[in-house]
C-alpha positions in Angstrom: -2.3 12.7 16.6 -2.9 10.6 13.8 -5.1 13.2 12.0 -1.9 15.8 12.8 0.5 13.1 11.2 -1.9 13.2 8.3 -2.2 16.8 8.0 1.9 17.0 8.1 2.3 14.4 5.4 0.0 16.5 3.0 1.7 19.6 3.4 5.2 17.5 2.4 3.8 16.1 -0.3 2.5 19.7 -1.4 5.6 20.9 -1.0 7.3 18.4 -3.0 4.9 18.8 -5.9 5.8 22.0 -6.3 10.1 21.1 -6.3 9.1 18.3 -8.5 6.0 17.2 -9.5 7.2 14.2 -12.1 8.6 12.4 -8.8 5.7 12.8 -7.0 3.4 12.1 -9.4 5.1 8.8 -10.2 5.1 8.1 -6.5 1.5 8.6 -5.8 0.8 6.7 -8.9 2.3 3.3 -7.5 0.7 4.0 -4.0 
C-alpha cells in the first residue's frame, strides 16, 4: 500500500486546509 498511504495523506492534508489553511500552506511551502 504505498499508493493507499498516499491517497490517505492527501485526504489529511485536505482536511486540514480546510481547519486551517495558513498552517498548511506554510507547511507545504517549506516541503
Amino acid at each position: 500500500g504505498q499508493g493507499l498511504g498516499k491517497a490517505l495523506v492527501e485526504q489529511l492534508i485536505r482536511a486540514l486546509l480546510r481547519r486551517d489553511i495558513g498552517n498548511i500552506t506554510l507547511f507545504a511551502d517549506s516541503k
